[in-house]
BAMIDO-587869 format. One line per field, with one value per residue (C-alpha): residue in three letters; residue number from 1; x, y, z; chain. Coordinates in nm, 2 decimals, padded with zeros to 4 digits. Example, Ala and Ser with C-alpha at 12.3 -4.5 7.8 and 13.67 -1.06 7.14 Angstrom:
<pts>
aa <- [ALA, SER]
i <- [1, 2]
east <- [01.23, 01.37]
north <- [-00.45, -00.11]
up <- [00.78, 00.71]
ch <- [A, A]
</pts>
This chain:
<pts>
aa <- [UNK, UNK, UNK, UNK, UNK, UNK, UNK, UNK, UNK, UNK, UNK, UNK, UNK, UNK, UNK, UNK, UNK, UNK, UNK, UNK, UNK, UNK, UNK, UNK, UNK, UNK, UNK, UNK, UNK, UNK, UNK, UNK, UNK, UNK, UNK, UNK, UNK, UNK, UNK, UNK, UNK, UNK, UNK, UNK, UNK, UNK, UNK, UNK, UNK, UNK, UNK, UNK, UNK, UNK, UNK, UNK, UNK, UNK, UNK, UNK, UNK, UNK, UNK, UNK, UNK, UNK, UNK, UNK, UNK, UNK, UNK, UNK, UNK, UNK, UNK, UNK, UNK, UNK, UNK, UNK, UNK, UNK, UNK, UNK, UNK, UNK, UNK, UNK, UNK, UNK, UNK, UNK, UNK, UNK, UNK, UNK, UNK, UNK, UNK, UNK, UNK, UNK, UNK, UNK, UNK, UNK, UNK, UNK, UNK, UNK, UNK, UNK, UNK, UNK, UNK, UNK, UNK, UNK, UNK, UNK, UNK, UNK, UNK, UNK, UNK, UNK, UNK, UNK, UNK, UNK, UNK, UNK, UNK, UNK, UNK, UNK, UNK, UNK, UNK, UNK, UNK, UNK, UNK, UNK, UNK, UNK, UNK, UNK, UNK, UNK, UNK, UNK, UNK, UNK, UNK, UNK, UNK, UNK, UNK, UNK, UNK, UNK, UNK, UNK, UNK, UNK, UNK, UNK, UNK, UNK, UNK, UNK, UNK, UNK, UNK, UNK, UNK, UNK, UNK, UNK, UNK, UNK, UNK, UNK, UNK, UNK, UNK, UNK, UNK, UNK, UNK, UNK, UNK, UNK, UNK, UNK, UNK, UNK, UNK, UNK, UNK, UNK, UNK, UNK, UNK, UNK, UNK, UNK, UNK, UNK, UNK, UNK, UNK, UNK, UNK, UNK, UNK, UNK, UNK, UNK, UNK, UNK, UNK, UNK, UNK, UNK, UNK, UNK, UNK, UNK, UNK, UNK, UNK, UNK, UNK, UNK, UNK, UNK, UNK, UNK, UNK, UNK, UNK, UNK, UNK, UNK, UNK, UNK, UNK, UNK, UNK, UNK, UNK, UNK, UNK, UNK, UNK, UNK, UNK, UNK, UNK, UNK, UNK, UNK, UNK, UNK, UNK, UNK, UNK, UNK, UNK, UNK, UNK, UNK, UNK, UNK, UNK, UNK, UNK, UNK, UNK, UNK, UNK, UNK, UNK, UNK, UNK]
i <- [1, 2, 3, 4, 5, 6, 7, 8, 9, 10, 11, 12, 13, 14, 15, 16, 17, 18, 19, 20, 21, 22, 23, 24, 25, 26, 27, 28, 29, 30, 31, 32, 33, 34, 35, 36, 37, 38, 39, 40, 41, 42, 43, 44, 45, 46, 47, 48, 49, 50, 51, 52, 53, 54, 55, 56, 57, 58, 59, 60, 61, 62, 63, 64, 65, 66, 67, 68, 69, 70, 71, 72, 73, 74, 75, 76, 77, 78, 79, 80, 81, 82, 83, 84, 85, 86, 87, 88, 89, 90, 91, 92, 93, 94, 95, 96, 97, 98, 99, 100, 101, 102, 103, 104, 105, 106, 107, 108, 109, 110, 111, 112, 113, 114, 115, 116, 117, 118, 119, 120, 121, 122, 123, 124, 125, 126, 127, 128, 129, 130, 131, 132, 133, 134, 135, 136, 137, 138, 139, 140, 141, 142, 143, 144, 145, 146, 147, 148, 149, 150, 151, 152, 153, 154, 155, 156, 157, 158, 159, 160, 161, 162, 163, 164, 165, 166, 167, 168, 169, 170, 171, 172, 173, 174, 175, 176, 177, 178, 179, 180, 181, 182, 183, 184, 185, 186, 187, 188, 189, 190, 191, 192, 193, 194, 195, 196, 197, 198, 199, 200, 201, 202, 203, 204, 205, 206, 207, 208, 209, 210, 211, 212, 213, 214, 215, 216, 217, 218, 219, 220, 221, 222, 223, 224, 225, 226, 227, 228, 229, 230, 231, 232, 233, 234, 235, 236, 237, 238, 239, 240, 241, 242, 243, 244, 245, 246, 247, 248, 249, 250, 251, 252, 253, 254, 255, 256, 257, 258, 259, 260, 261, 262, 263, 264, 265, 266, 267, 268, 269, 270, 271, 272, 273, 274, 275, 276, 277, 278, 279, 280, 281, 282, 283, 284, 285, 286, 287]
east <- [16.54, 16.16, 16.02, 15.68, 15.40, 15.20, 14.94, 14.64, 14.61, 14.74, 15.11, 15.19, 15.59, 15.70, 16.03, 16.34, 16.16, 15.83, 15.50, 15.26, 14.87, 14.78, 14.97, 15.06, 15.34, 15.69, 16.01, 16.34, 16.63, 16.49, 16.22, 15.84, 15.82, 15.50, 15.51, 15.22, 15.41, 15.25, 15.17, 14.86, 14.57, 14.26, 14.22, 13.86, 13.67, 13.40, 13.11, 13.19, 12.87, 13.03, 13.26, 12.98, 13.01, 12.68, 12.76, 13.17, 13.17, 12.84, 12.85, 13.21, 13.43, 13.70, 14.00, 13.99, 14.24, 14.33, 14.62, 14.65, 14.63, 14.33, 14.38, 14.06, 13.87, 13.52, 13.35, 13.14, 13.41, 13.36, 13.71, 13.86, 14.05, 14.31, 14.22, 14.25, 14.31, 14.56, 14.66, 14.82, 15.17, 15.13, 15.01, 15.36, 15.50, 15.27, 15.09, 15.16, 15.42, 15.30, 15.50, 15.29, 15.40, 15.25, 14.92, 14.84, 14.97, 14.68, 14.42, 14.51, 14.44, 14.08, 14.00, 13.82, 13.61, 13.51, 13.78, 13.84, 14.13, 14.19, 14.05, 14.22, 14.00, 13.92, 14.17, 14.23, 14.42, 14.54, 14.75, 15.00, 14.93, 15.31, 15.17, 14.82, 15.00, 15.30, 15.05, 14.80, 15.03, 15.13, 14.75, 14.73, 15.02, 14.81, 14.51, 14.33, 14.14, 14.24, 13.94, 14.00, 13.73, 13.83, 13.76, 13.91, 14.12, 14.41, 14.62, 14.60, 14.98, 14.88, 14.61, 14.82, 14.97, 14.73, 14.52, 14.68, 14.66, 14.34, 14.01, 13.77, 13.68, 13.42, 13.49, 13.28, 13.11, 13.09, 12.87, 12.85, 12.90, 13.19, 13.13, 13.03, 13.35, 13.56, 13.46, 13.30, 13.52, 13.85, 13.85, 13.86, 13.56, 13.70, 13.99, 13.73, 13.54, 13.87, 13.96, 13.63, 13.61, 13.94, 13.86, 13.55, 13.76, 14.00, 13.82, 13.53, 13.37, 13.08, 13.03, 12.83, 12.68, 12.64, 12.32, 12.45, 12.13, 12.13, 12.43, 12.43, 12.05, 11.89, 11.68, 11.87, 12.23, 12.12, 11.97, 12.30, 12.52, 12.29, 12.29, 12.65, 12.72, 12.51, 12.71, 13.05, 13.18, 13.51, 13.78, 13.63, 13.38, 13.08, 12.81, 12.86, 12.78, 12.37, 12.52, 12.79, 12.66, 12.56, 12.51, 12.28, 12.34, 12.17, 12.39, 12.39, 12.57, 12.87, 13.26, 13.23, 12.91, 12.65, 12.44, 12.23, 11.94, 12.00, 11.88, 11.53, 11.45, 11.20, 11.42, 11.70, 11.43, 11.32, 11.66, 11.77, 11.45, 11.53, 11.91, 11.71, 11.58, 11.88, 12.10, 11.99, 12.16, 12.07, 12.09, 12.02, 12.24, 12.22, 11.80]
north <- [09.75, 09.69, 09.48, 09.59, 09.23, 09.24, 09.01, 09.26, 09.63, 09.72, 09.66, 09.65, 09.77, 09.52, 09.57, 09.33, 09.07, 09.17, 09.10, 09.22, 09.31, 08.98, 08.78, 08.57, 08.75, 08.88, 09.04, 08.79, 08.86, 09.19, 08.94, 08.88, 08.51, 08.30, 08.25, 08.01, 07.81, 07.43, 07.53, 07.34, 07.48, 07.24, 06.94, 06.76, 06.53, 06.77, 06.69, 06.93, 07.12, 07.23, 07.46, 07.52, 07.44, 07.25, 07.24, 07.08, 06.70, 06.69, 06.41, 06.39, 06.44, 06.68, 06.71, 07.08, 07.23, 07.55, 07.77, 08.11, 08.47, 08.70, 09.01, 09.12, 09.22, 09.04, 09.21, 08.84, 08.62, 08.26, 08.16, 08.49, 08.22, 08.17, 08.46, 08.77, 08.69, 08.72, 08.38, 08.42, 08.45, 08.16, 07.94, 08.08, 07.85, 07.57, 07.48, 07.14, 07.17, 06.94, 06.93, 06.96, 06.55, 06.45, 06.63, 06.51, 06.15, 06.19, 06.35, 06.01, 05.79, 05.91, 05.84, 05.54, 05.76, 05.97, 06.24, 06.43, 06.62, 06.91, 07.26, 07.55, 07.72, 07.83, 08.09, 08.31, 08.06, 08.42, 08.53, 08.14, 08.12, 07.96, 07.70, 07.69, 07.67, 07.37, 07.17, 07.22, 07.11, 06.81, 06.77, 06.77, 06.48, 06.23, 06.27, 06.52, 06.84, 07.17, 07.42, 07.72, 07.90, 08.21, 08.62, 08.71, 08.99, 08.94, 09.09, 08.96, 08.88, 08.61, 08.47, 08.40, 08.21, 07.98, 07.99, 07.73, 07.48, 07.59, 07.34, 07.53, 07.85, 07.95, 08.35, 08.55, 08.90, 09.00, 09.26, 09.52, 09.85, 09.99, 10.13, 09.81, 09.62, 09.88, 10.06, 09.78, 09.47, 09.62, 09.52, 09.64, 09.58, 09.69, 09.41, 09.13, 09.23, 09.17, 08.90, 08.69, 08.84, 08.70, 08.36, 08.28, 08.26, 07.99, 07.75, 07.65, 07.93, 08.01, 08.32, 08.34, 08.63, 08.66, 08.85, 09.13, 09.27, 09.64, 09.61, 09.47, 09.36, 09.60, 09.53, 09.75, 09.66, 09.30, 09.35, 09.53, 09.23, 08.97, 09.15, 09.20, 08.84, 08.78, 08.98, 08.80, 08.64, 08.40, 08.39, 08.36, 08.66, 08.46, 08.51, 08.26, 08.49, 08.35, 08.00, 08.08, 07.97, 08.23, 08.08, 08.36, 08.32, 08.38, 08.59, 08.48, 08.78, 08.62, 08.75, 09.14, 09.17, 09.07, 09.40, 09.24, 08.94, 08.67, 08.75, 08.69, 08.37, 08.55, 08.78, 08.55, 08.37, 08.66, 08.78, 08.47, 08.49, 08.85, 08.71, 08.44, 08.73, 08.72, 08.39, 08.06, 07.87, 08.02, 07.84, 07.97, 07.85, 07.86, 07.84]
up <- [13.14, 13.02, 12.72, 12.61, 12.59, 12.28, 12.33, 12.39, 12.39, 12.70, 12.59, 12.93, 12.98, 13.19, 13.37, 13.45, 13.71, 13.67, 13.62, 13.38, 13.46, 13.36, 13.63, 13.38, 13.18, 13.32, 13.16, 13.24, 13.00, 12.88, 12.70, 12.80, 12.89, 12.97, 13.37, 13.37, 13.10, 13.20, 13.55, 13.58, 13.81, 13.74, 13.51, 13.43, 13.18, 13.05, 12.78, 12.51, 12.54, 12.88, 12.73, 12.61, 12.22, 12.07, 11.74, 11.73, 11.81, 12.02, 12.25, 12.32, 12.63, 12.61, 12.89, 13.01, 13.14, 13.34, 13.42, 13.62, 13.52, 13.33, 13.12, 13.21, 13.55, 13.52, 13.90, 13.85, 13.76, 13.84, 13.86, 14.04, 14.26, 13.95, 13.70, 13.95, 14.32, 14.52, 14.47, 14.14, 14.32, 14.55, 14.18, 14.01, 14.27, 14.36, 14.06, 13.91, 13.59, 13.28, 12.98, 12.61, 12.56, 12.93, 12.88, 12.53, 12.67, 12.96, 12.67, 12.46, 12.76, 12.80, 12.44, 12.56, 12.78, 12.43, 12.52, 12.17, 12.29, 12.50, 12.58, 12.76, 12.93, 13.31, 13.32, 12.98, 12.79, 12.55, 12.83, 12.79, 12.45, 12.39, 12.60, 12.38, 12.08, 12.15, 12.25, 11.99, 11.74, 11.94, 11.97, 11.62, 11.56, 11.78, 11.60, 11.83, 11.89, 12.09, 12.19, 12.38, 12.57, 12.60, 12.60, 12.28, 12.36, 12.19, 11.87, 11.56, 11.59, 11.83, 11.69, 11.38, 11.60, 11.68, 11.41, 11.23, 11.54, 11.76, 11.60, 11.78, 12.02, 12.22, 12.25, 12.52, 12.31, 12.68, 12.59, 12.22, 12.44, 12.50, 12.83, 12.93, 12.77, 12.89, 13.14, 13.36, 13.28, 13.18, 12.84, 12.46, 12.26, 11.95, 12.01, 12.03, 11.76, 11.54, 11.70, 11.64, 11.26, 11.23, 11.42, 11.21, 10.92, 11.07, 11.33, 11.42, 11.66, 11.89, 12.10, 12.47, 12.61, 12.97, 13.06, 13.40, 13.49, 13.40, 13.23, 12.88, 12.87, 12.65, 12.38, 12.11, 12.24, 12.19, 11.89, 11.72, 11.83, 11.65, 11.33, 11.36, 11.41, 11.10, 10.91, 10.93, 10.66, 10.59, 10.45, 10.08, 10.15, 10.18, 10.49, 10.75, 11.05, 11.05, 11.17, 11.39, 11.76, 11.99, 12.41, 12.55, 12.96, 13.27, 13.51, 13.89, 14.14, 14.29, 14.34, 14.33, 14.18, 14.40, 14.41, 14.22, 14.15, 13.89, 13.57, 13.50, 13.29, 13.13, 12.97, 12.84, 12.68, 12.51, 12.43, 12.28, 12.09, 11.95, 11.83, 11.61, 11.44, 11.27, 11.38, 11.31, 11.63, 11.99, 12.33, 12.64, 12.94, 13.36, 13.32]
ch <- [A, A, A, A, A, A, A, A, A, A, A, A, A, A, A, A, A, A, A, A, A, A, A, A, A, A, A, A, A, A, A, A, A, A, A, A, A, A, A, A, A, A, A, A, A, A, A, A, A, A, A, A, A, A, A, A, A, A, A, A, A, A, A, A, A, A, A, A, A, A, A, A, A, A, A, A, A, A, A, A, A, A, A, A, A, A, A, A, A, A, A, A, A, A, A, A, A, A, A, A, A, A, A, A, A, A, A, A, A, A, A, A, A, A, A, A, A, A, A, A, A, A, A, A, A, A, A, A, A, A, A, A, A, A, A, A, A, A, A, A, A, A, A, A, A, A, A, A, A, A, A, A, A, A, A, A, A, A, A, A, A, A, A, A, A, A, A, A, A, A, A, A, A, A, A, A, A, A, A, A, A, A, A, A, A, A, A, A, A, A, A, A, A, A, A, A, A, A, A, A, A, A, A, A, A, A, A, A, A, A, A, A, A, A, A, A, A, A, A, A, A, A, A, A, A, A, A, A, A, A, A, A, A, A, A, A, A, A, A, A, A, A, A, A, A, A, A, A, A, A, A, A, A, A, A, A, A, A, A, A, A, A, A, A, A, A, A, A, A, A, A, A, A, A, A, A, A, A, A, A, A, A, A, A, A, A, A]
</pts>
């Protein structure tokens, strides 16, 4: 027997005991179940602008936490260890377990340390989003926040989920080509874009762009993703996209992507100078 996952477009068909592309998802009764459900893989106290969101609560802490497990295939990723590593299988086993209660009673015990709540992030926090979602409504009952840092590629089914329960996003637009997207990450461009038109009109969001020398760093391909950014609007119609957030981001080679030299300072500089052409809020990060 095989169920078919429906959280992002590869609708993987998982069969009976087995796991999905992700690492994160598997079919147990015929049903696609959350296998990182409250396995716990890394835990700090971050300043907010970490994640990084400038513009929600600046000056705050918020507890981040991590699972395992990545629908994508980032050749630069930072946290390959738990996204897409070998590891995942050994993590299924070993990973701490936290219930939604214990972690929200740990997020309400930093309050005196500015802690504002929690954000899911380190892993893709899409992949467990049962796990996002039960405890952002718990979240909610104490009087906290939940952020999720994240890549976007989900449905729209699942982000009605947590639309209702997620305060803020930061969503990586990893890039506005599709070969790029696709072809070099293992992604859907087409999904994200939906999935951040959609998010804009719910929660507070802000969107980071990681500069890949000779990848997504053209002038025009820049330029495209800026004015469509600006052109988002919420739920009542109105033209919101010119102050929604955008983190442009120097790339440094690590993981399987080390072919190539850090991006030049120069040009994020310039770049993020281009985008406030047309958006009103642009930070440049890792200069």
């Amino acid at each position: 027997m095989t169920a078919e996952c429906s959280v992002c477009f590869r609708k993987c068909r998982i069969g009976e005991g087995k796991t999905g592309f992700c690492g994160a998802r598997g079919c147990i009764g015929s049903r696609i179940v959350p296998l990182n459900y409250g396995k716990i893989t890394a835990l700090a106290l971050d300043p907010v602008e970490k994640k990084p969101l400038r513009k929600f609560f600046p000056g705050s802490k918020i507890l981040s936490v991590g699972s395992f497990g990545c629908n994508l295939r980032c050749p630069f990723c930072q946290n390959s260890d738990i996204s897409w590593s070998e590891h995942i299988e050994e993590y299924k086993n070993t990973a701490r377990t936290a219930t939604p209660e214990q972690l929200v009673n740990l997020a309400l015990s930093c309050r005196d340390e500015g802690n504002i709540g929690i954000a899911f992030t380190y892993n893709e926090p899409l992949i467990g989003y049962e796990f996002v979602r039960d405890t952002s409504l718990l979240l909610h009952k104490n009087g906290l926040k939940s952020v999720m840092v994240t890549n976007g590629t989900a449905s729209a089914e699942i982000l009605g989920e947590l639309s209702h329960c997620v305060d803020a996003m930061n969503i990586d637009l990893k890039g506005f080509s599709e070969n790029y997207c696709n072809r070099v990450l293992g992604g859907n461009l087409s999904m994200v874009r939906e999935f951040i038109a959609e998010s804009v009109k719910h929660c507070h969001v802000e969107l980071t762009t990681l500069i890949v020398p000779g990848e997504n760093d053209r002038d025009e391909e820049i330029k495209r993703m800026a004015e469509w950014i600006a052109s988002l609007r919420d739920s009542g119609g109105n033209e919101i996209g010119m102050n929604i957030p955008l983190h442009i981001t120097r790339f440094f080679p690590r993981f399987h992507m080390t072919d190539r030299n850090a991006t030049d300072i120069d040009l994020i500089y310039r770049l993020a100078d281009l985008c406030r052409e047309y958006l009103n809020f642009v930070y440049t990060g890792n200069c």
